[in-house]
N, C-alpha and C positions, 0 to 999 in steps of 0.2 A: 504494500500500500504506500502512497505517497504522502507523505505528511504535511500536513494544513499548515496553514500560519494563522494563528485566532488575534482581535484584539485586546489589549493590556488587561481588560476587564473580565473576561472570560472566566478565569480562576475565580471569580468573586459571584460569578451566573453561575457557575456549577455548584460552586459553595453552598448556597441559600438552597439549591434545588433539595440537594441533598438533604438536608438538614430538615427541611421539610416533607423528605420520601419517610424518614423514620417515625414522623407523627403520624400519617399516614397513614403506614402499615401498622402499627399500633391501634390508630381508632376503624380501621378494618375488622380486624380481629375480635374489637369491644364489641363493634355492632355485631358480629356474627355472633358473639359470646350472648346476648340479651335480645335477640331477635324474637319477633312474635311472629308464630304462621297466623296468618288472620285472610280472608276468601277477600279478593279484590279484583271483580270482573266488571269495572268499566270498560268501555271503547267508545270512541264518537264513531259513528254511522260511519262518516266522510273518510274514503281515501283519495286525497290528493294525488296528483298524478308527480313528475319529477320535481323535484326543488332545489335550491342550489345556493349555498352561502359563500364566499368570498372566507378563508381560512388562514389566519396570520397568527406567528410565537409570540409570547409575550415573557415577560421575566417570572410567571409562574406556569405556565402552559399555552395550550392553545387556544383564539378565540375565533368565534364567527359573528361576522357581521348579523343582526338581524333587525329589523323594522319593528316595531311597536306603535300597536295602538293604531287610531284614525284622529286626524292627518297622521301621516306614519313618522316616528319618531325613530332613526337607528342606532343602535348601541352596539360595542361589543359585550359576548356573552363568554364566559368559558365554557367549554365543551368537558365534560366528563361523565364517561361510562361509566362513574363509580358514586353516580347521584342519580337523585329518580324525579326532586323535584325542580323546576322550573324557575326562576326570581330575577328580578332585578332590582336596585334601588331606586328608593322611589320619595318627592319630598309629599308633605313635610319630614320626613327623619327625623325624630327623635336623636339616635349614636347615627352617624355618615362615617363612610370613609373611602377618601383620598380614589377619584376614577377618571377616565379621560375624555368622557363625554358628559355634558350636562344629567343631571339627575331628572328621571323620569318623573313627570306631573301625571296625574291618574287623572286630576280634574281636567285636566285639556283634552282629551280625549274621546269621543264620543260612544267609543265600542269597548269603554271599560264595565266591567261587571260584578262586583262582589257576589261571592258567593253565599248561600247561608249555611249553620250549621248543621241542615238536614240534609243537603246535597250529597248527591255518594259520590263526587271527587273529594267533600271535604271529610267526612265517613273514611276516604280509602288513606288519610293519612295517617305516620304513623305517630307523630305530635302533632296535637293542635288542641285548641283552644275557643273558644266562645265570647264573645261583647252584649251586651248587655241589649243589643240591638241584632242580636241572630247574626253577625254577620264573624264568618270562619276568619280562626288566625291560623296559620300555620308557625310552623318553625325547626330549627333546623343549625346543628351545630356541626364542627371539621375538625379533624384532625389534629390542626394545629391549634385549636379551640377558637378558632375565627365561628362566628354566627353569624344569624338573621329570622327574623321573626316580622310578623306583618300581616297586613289580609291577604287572604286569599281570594282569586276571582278571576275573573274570564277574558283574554284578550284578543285581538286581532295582531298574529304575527304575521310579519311579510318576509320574502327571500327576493329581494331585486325583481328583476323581470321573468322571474320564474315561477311566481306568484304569491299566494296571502294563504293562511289557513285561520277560519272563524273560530271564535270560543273555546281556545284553548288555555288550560287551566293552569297559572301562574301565582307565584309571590309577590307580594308588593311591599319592599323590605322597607320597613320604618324604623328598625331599631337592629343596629347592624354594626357590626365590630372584629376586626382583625383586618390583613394587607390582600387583599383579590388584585395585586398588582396594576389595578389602573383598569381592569375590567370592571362592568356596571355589574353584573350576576353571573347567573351557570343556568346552564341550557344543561338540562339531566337528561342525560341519552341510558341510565339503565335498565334494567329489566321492567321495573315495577310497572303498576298500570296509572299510574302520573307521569310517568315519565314524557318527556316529546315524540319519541318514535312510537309508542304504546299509547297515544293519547290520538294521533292523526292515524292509530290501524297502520301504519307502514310497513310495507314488504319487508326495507330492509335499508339501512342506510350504510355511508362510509367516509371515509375521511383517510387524507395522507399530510404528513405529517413532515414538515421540511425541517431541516434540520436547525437547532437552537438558537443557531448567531445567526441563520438567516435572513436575508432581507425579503427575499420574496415571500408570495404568498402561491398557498393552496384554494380545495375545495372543501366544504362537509356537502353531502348529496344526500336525499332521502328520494328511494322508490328506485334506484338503478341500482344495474345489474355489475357486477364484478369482473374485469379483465377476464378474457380465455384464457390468461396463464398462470391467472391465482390457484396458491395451493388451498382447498378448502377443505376445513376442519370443523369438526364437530365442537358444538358448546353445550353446555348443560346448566341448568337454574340447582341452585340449592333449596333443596325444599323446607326453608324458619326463614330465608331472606332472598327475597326477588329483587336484587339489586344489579348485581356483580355476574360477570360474563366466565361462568367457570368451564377451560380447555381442557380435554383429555393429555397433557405432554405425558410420553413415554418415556423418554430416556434426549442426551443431549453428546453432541462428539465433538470431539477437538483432533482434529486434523484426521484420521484415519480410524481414533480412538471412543470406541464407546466407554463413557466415564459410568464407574463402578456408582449405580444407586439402587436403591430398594424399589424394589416393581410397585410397591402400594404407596411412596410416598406422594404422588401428589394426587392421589383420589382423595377424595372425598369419606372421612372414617364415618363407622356407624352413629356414632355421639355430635358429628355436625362439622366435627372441627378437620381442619386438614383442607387437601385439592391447592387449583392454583387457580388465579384470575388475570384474566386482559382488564388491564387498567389506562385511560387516558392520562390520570392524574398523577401519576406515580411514573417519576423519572426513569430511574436505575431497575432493573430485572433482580428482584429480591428470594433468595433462596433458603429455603431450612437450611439449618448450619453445616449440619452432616455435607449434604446439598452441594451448599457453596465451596465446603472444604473440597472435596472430592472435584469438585470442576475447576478449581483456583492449582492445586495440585499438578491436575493433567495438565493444564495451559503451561503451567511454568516450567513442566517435565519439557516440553517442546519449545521451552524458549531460553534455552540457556545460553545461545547466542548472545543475550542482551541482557545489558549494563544495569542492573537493579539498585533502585533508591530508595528512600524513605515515601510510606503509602502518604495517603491525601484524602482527609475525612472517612468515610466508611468502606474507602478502597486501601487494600493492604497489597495491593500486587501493583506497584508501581518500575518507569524505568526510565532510566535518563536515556533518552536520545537526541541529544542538541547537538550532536555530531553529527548525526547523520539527517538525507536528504527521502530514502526511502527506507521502505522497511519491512520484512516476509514475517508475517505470525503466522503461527496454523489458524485452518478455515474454521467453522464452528455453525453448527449446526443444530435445529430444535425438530427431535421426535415426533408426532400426535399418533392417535391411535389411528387405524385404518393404515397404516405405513408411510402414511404423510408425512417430508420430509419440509425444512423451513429452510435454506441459507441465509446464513447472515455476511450483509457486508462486513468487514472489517471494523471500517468506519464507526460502525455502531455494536463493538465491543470493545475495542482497545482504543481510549479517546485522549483527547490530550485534555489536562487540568489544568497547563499556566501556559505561558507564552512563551515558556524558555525550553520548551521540548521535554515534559515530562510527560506521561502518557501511561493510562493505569488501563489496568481488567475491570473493563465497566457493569461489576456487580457486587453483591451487596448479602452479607448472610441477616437473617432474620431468625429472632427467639419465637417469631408469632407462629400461627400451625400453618398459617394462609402465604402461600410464595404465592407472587405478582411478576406477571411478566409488563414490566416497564415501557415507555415508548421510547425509550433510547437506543432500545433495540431493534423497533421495527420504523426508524427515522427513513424515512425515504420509502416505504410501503404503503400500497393500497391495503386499507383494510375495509372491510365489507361483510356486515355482521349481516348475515341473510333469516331476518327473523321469524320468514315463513318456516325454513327448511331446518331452521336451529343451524346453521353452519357459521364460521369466520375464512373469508376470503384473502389470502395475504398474498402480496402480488407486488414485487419490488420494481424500484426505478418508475413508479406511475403518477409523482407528483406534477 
């Protein structure tokens, strides 16, 4: 591989990321731990046909542009598979914070809609709350223990010239607290049936994912179909929590070498706990420890060619190469069941952390039961959760 030249600031984007993968995986885990199964079978009627958002990085992930409301209002939203529900900020606000487009007025708007608390979008949450006036609060806490709380109610979203979707059931955050880096909310693309893909019935949506320091921008799509060269894998729901997009991985190689794991570690145990999830939100590809030893191991059995230095936050496998121009690691590659095979670029496991040519194994061991596979490993992939068929589409080089 040829190695990049990043700017001075990079080490300090990776830094925060990081630092933020381990709360994260942590309130991962908590949800799955206190999860309730409770029956939630809304849909609206309506499926829209294609739609299409405008997809750009931001200093905590990804966002899409989306319209709001009538006259349409556009914000960005974060995109995460690893939320179900919908919000944006909204005044008056009570707690604000810090975003890069004007804060959303509900009063301006003519196709706003509170909902009440007998409605079964607001019935299908799993906090909420009542006003004195029937009208649903929701709410909703993160990882890094950022929130948001507010009504709930019904708006008109737009996607550019691709079109509008009616009454679709959102947050309207009045009391809102931690860093959404400058994004207005989060667009919840999980399982559950609040979520946006689950809420407009969609086939199936996707997204690619340009790489960190990038200037360009991508797509998010709802209602298309997946490249003819994506490798597609099956997904599975956990049956206490319809959030989270859980993958069959088999096993994982480095260079020629199938790395030594337990056949049952990433299923799903009898008790809840355990398996592994597609995560938009989650940086770094986070592994049970056992896990991560065993693959940090084989890599470095294969790279003993190269100069080892001091790790770099949650990465212990680091290597100075400010000497050199290119560089051969072994290939590496992700299992699923059915024989489905994944390559990974390079690029998006062995990455650089500073500016001066240091460059680590971009994964991460976790004490949680739940391994995450990160987007840092599928940067530059189409992904295409195909929610008729239960499948995931991953299909490189298609931003």
């Amino acid at each position: 591989m040829q190695l990049k030249q990043y700017y001075k600031s990079y080490s300090l984007l990776i830094s925060s990321r990081l630092t933020a993968d381990k709360s994260r995986a942590n309130f991962i885990n908590s949800k799955l731990m206190f999860a309730l199964s409770e029956s939630r079978d809304h849909k609206m009627g309506i499926r829209p046909k294609y739609l299409e958002a405008p997809l750009t990085v931001g200093s905590v992930g990804y966002g899409a542009r989306i319209g709001v409301g009538q006259p349409v209002k556009e914000f960005h939203l974060l995109i995460d598979t690893g939320s179900d529900i919908n919000w944006l900020q909204c005044n008056p606000c009570v707690e604000c914070f810090r975003q890069s487009d004007p804060i959303f007025n509900p009063s301006k708007s003519t196709t706003y809609k509170p909902l009440s608390c007998e409605s079964q979008l607001c019935t299908s949450l799993t906090v909420r709350n009542c006003t004195s006036s029937d009208t649903c609060i929701y709410g909703a806490v993160y990882g890094d223990n950022s929130s948001t709380a507010g009504e709930f109610a019904t708006e008109t979203l737009s996607f550019g010239d691709s079109g509008s979707v009616d009454n679709v059931a959102i947050g309207c955050g009045l009391d809102n607290q931690g860093d959404f880096g400058g994004f207005a909310g989060i667009l919840g693309l999980g399982v559950s049936q609040v979520s946006f893909p689950s809420q407009i019935n969609a086939t199936s949506f996707s997204y690619c994912l340009v790489d960190i320091d990038s200037k360009s921008s991508s797509t998010l799509e709802f209602n298309s179909v997946p490249p003819d060269d994506s490798v597609l894998v099956p997904f599975v729901t956990h049956p206490s929590l319809d959030v989270y997009y859980y993958v069959e991985l088999t096993g994982i190689t480095v260079g020629d070498e199938l790395v030594s794991i337990p056949a049952s570690v990433f299923q799903i145990g009898k008790n809840g706990s355990g398996g592994i999830i597609l995560d938009s939100g989650t940086t770094v590809t986070q592994f049970e420890t056992q896990v991560y030893n065993s693959l940090r191991d084989t890599f470095v059995k294969h790279t003993q060619n190269l100069t080892r230095t001091s790790g770099f936050q949650v990465f212990d496998t680091c290597y100075d190469l400010s000497s050199m121009s290119n560089v051969t690691v072994p290939t590496m590659s992700f299992q699923f069941s059915g024989g489905k095979t994944v390559s990974l670029p390079p690029e998006n496991y062995f990455i650089p952390v500073t500016s001066k040519g240091k460059f680590c194994l971009a994964f991460a061991a976790t004490s949680q039961s739940v391994s995450i596979i990160g987007y840092a490993q599928l940067q530059g992939f189409r992904v295409t959760f195909d929610l008729t068929n239960k499948l995931i589409g991953l299909c490189p080089n298609k931003c």
